[in-house]
C-alpha positions in Angstrom: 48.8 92.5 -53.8 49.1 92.3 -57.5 51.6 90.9 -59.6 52.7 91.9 -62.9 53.9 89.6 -65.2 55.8 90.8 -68.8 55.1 88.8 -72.1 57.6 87.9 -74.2 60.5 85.0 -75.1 62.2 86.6 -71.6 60.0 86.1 -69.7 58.8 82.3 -70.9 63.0 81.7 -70.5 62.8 83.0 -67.2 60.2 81.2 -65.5 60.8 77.9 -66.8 64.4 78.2 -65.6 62.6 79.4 -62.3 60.1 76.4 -62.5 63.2 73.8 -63.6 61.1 72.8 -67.0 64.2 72.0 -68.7 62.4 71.0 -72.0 60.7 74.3 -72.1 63.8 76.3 -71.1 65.7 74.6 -74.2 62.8 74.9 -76.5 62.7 78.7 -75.9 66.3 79.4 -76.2 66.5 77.6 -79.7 63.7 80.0 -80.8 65.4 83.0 -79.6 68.6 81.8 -81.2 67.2 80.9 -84.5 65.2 84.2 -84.5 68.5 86.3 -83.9 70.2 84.2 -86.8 67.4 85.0 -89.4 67.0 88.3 -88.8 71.0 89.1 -89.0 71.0 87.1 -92.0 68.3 88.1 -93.7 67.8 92.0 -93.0 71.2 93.1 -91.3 73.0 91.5 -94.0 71.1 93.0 -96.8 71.4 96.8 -94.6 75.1 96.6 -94.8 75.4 95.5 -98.1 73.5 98.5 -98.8 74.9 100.9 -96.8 78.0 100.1 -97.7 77.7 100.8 -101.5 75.9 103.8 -100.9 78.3 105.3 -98.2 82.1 105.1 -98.3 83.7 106.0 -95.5 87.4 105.4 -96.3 89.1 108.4 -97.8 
């Protein structure tokens, strides 16, 4: 008889495209688009600028 619900950007997209909350459905994916943005600009950017002077793989 118990439900278990996961925290998390997921789950806040999924129940408010369950619940039809439109606003909050939008809202959410921008964050989760932004966040994946900064965080390849910002570290993986820098990573493979990095590994890629360290490490050459052509022969």
């Amino acid at each position: 008889g118990q439900t278990l619900r996961a925290q998390g950007i997921g789950s806040v997209i999924s129940e408010a495209a369950f619940g039809a909350n439109f606003a909050e459905l939008a809202a959410a994916i921008l964050i989760m688009s932004l966040t994946v943005v900064l965080i390849n600009r910002f570290v993986w950017r820098r990573l493979y600028a990095v590994a890629s002077t360290q490490y050459n793989l052509s022969k």
